[in-house]
N, C-alpha and C positions, 0 to 999 in steps of 0.2 A: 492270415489277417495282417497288413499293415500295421508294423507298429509306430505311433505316433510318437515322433523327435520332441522328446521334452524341450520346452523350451526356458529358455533364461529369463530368469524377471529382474526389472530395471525399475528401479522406487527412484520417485521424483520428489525432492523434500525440497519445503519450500519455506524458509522460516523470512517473516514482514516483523518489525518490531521499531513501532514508534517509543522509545524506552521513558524520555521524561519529557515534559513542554517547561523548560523552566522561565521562571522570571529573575531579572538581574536588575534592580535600581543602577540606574549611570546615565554616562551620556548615550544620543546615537550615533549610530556606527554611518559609514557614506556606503551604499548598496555598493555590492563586489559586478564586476563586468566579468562575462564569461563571454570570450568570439567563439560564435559559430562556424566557424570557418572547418574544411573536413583538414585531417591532417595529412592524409594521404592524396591521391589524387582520383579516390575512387567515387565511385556514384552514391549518392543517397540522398534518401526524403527529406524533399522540406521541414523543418522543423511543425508545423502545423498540421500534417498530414499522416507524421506518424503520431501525435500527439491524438488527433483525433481516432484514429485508431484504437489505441492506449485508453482512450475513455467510453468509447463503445466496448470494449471488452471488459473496462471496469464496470460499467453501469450493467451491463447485460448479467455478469456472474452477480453481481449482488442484488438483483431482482431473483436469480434463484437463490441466495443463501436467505435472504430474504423472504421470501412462500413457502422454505422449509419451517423456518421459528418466526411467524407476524410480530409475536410480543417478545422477539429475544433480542440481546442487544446482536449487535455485527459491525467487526473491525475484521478488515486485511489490509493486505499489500495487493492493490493491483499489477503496478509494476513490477512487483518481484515478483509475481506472477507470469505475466507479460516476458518477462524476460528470463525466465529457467524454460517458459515452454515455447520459445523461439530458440533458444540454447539448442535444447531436446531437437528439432525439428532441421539443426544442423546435422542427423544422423538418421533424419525420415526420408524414404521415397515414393512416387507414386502416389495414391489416396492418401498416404496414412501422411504424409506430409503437406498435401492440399487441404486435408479436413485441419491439421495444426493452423497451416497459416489463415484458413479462411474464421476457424473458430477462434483467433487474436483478430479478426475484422480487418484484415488485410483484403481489400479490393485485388486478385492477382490478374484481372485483364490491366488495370493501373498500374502497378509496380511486380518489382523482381523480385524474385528470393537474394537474388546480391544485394539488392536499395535495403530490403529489412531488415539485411542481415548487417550492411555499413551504417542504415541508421539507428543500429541498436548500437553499435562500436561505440558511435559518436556522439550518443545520447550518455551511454557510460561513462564513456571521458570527460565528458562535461559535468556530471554528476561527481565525479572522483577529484575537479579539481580542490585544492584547500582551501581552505576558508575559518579565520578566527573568528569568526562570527556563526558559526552552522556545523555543527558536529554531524556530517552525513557521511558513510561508506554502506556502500554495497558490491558484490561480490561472488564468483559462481567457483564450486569446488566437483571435481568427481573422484569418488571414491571405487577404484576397479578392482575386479577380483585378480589377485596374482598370475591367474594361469590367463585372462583375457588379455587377446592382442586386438589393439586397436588399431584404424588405420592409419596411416600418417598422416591425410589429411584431416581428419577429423580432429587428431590432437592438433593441431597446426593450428585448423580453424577455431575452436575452442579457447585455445589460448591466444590468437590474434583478433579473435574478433568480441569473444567473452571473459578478455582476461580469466580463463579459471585455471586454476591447482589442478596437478592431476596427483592423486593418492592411492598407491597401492596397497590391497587391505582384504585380509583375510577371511572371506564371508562364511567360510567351514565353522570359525569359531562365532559366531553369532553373537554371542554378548560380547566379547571382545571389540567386536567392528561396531554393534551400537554405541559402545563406550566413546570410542575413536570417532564418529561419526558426529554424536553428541559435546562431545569436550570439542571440537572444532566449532560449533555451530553455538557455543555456550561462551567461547573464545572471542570469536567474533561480533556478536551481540551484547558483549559487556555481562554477560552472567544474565540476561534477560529472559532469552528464549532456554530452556533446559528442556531435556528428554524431548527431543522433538522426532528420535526415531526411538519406538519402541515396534517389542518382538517382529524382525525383519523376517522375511518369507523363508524357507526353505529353497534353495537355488537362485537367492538373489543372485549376481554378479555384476552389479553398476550401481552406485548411488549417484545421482547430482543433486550437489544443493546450491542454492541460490540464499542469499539473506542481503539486508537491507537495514542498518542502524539509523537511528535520526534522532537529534538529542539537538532544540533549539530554547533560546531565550524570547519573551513577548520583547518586542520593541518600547511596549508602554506596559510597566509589568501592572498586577496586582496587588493592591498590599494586604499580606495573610492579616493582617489588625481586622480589616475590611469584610472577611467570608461568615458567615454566619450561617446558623438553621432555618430553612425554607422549604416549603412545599412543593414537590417534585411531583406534577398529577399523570401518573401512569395510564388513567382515565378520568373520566368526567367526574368520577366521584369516589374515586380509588385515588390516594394519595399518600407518599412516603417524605420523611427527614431527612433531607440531605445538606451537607456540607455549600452553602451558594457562597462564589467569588463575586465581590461587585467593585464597580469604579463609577465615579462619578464626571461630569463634565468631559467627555472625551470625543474627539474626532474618527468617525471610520466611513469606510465606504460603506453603502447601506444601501441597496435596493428593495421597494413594496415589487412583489408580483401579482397584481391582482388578477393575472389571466390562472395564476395557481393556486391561489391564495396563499401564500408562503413569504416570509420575508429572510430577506438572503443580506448577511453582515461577514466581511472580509477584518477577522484580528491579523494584525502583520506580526513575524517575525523578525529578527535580524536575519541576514542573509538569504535575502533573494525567496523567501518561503512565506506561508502564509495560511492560514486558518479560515476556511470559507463553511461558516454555520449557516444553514437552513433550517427555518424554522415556523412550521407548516403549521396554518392555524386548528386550534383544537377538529378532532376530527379529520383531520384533510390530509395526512399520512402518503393513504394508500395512492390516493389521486398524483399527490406529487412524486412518488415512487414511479410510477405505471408511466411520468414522462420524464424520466430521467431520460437524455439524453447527450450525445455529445454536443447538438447543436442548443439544447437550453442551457446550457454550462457556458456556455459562448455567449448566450445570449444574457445571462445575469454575469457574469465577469465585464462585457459591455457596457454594461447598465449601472455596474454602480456608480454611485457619487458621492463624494466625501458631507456629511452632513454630521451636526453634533447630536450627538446623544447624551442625554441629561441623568440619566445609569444603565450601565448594562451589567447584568444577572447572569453569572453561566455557572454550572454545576464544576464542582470539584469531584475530579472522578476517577477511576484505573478499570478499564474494563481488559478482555482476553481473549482470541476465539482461537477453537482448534480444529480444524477443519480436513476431514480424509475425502478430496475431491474426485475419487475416483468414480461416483455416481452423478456427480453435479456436471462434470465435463461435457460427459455425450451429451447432454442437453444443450451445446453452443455446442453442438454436429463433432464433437472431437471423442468418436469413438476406435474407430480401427485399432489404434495405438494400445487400444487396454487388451486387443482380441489374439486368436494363433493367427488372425490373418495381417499380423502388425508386420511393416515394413521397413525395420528401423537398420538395414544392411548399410544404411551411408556408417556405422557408427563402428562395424567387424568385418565387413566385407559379406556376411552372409546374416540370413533371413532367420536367428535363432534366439530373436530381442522381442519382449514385447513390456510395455510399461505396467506393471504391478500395484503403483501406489502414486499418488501425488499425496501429499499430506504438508497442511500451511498453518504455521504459529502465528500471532499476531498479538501483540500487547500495548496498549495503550495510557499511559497516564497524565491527566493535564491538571496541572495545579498554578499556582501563585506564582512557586520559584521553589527553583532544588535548591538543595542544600548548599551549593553553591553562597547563595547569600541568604543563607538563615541568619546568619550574627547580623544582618543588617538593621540598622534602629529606623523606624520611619515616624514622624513626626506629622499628623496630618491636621491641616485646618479647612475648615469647611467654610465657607461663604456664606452669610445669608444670603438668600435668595430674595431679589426685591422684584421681580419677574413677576408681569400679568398672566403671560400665556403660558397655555397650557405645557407639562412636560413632558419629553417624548423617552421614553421608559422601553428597555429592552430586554422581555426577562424571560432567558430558554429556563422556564419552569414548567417543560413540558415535553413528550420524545421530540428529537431533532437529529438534525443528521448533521456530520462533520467531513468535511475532506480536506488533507492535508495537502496544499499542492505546490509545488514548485513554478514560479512563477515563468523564472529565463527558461525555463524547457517544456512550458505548460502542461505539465504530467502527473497526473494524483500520485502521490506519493502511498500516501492513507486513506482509508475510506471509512467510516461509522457510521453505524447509527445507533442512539442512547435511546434509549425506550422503557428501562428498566433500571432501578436499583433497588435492589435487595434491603426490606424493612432492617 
């Protein structure tokens, strides 16, 4: 009898962590300019095309975390998604590398494996530039078993094209290399994401992680004086207490969809980022789920227009998801990779790799303003109102959905949806 060649398992960790949304009283800041221009002189996607990509693979994966739990909340990183499993797919060949790129909605009669691979470069780079106004870093690490040799291009590529760390690390000792694994990914996320690798397989030898920090200010903050107890209707007649942030008299972009029934309001951030709430009239959920797309995202970013709102109402909230996607993948065609028949030889030279684990942290918290400017004193006077007409009232007092998106790279950064809070 043939004995069958154990094979190596390779855990894909994937820690998204939107940490705080703070608010800061001051002036405004003047938007930061990021050039597109590539730095090299190599090829890649128009900014729009990988972008579109990017959002067909967010919307598609959170249509399935979504059919898993109807009434649960859901936050990830698509991007940091997006970009550990184009990382990964630096070390695929054959199927198991067509099912990666084609299950990230990469068109491959349109584009190369070099375009996705330079317009992820250049999207990182752009993302990594500074910015005093936008706490964002993200960032790809692997963690290798001592005795694996990798090939030289693969660490070349890796490091030239996904900035990542390469760490060598003891997988024999098992809690040892969790430990190691964890303090990196708890390091880098500001103490946010913890334990995000627990009990690793027996024969791991490759970790990669990918994580994503984001810690911004409202451009027009809230004032904590302002949040109050409000009705949160989890259904028609199911209803809980929650914390509501309100502002009164304010400017936002704002579009009605009445092809969706949904109305879609953009909160800006400083730097270049922004807060796009959807909020689907009672009942009308699932319908506006089911057409999530890249091209209605285009089309309500379009649409909106700057109009005043006389208050708007949005829950004060921290939600968390923890997600082991190794069942959710095959379902957007990306199975090979988990099987003996995985082809991940770009990454050792030989056929003795198959992917073990994907597993993605995600935390989200939006409030008034961090601690940052807790001492701050706000002093508020309210106007009478001597207005005939009517007023036009914006109150997410009901599940909605939130996407965190970077505007100069038009890429969800974060994806939500609030549908629940706990009596």
């Amino acid at each position: 009898v043939e004995k069958m060649v154990p094979l190596l398992a390779l855990g894909l960790l994937v820690a998204g962590i939107c940490p705080a949304v703070l608010g800061h009283p001051g002036g405004t800041l003047g938007q930061e300019s990021v050039t597109l221009e590539d730095q090299g002189n190599g090829m890649h996607m128009d900014n729009h095309r990988l972008a579109s990509s990017n959002t067909d693979f967010a919307f598609s994966l959170y249509k399935q975390l979504a059919l898993k739990n109807p009434k649960k909340n859901v936050i990830f990183s698509p991007l940091s998604l997006s970009v550990a499993l184009a990382f990964l797919s630096l070390g695929a060949r054959g199927t198991t590398l067509t099912e990666l790129l084609k299950g990230l909605k990469f068109n491959l009669t349109e584009t190369s494996e070099v375009e996705i691979h330079q317009s992820f470069q250049h999207l990182l780079r752009t993302l990594s530039q500074p910015s005093n106004q936008l706490q964002l870093s993200t960032g790809n690490a692997m963690f290798i078993e001592e005795q694996l040799h990798l090939l030289e291009k693969f660490t070349e590529d890796a490091k030239g094209l996904y900035a990542s760390e390469a760490f060598k690390t003891n997988f024999q000792d098992s809690a040892a290399a969790e430990k190691f694994i964890n303090d990196y990914v708890e390091n880098k996320t500001q103490g946010k994401i913890v334990d995000l690798v627990k009990e690793l397989k027996a024969g791991t030898m490759m970790v990669l992680v990918n994580y994503i920090f984001f810690k911004a200010k409202w451009k027009t903050p809230f004032d904590p004086h302002d949040t109050f107890k409000s009705r949160f209707y989890l259904s028609k007649k199911k209803w809980v207490m929650v914390p509501m942030m309100s502002m009164e008299d304010l400017d936002m972009p704002y579009f009605r969809d009445e092809e969706l029934s949904c109305a879609v309001a953009e909160l800006m951030y400083t730097g270049n980022s922004s807060a796009l709430l959807i909020l689907p009239d009672t009942g009308r959920m699932e319908e506006v789920e089911a057409k999530l797309l890249p091209e209605t995202l285009r089309r309500w970013t379009d649409s909106l227009q700057t109009r005043r709102v006389d208050s708007l109402y949005l829950p004060k909230f921290s939600i968390s998801g923890d997600y082991n996607l190794k069942n959710t993948l095959p379902r957007l065609g990306i199975r090979k990779v988990f099987t003996r028949k995985a082809d991940l030889s770009g990454i050792t030279g030989a056929k003795n790799l198959l992917l073990s684990e994907v597993v993605h942290k995600a935390v989200l918290d939006v409030a008034e303003e961090g601690t940052e400017a807790a001492a701050a004193t706000g002093i508020k006077m309210v106007p009478m109102s001597g207005r005939m007409d009517p007023l036009f009232i914006l109150n997410f007092d009901r599940p909605f959905l939130l996407l965190i998106y970077k505007k100069d790279v038009k890429n969800i950064l974060f994806m939500a949806k609030i549908t629940e809070f706990k009596a």
